[in-house]
N, C-alpha and C positions, 0 to 999 in steps of 0.2 A: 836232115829234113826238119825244120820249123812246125812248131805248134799251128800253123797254116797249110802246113804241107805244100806241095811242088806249086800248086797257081795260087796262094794265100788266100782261097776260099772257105779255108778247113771253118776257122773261126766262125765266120758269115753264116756260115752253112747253121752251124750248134747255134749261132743266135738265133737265125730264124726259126730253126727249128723249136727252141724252148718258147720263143714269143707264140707260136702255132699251139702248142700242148697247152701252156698256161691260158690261151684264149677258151680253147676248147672245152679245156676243165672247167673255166670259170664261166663261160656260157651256157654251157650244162648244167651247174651248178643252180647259175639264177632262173633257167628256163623251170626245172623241178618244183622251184620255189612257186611259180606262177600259179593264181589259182584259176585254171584254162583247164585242166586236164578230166576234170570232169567225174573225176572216181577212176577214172585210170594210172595206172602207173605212166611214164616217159615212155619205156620199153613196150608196153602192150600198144600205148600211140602210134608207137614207129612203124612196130606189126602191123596196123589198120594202115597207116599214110604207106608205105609199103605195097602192099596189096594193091591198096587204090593206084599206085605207079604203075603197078604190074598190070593193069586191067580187070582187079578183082579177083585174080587169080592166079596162085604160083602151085607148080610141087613144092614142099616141104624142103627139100636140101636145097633148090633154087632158091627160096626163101631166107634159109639160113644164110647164103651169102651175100644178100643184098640187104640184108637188115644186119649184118654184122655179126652174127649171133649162132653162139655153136648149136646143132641141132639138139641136144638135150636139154637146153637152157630156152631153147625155141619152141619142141614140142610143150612143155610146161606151161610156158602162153598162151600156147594154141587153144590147149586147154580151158585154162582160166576164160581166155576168149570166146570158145565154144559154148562154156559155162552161161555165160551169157546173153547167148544169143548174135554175137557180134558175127562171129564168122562159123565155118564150117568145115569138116574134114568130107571129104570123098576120095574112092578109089581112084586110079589113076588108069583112066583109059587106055594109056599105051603101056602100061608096064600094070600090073595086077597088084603087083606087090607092094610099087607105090602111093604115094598122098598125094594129095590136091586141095590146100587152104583158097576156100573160098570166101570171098566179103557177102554177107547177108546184105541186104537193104539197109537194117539199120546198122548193122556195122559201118556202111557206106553215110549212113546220113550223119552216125555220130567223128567218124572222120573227119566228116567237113564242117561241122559245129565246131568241132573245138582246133579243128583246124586253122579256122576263121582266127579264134581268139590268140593261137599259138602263132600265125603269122603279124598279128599286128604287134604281140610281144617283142618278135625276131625283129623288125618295122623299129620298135624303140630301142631296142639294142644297138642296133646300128645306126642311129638317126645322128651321130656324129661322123659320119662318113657323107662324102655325096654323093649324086649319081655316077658321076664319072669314077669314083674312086672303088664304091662298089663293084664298077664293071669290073675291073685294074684286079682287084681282090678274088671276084669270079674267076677270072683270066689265071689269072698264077696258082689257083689251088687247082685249076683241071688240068693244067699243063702239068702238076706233080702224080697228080691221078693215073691210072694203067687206063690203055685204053684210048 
């Protein structure tokens, strides 16, 4: 068997794949740099834009896997976030034992302030694509996505 293996996709496959990582990295990288984020860290951002997907409100482990983020690395935000007023912990109605991260108001209003600014960054980032190409680009990352 060939360094392509049986359909001679193997290769395709590692390029696309390194072109994906290196974007990713390197979008992350200049998105941190941005100054959008308001006294937030990236990660505490995601927390809040997160939530606001969720409807302002997740449990805690459901949280942890839609933000990416193992749950002790996620309680710690919570935290930091709670600290501030941004969001809040409560009990979890169906289960006692459970959490419930909920978006404050101003957690919700500072989401979308610096949300505003973090989209039009994402907006220059990509402003060498077009619309159609965009689509193309949406199209192929959800098709690799579960679900």
């Amino acid at each position: 068997m060939s360094e392509d293996g049986p359909d001679g996709r193997t290769r395709a496959a590692v390029d696309a794949w390194e072109s994906v990582f290196r974007l990713q990295a390197t979008m992350l990288r200049r998105f941190a740099a941005q100054d959008v984020w308001g006294g937030l860290s990236v990660r505490e951002y995601d927390v809040l834009y997160t939530l606001a997907r969720c409807g302002g409100r997740s449990r805690l482990g459901e949280l942890s896997e839609d933000a990416y983020l193992p749950q002790p690395s996620l309680s710690r935000l919570v935290d930091r976030l709670a600290a501030q007023g941004l969001l809040t912990r409560e009990p979890d109605p169906r289960d006692g034992r459970g959490v419930v991260v909920v978006l404050t108001p101003e957690g919700a209003a500072r989401q979308r302030e610096i949300g505003g600014r973090h989209a039009a960054g994402i907006a220059r980032e990509f402003a060498g694509l077009s619309a159609q190409e965009l689509t193309e680009l949406t199209r192929l990352c959800a098709k690799l996505l579960p679900g």
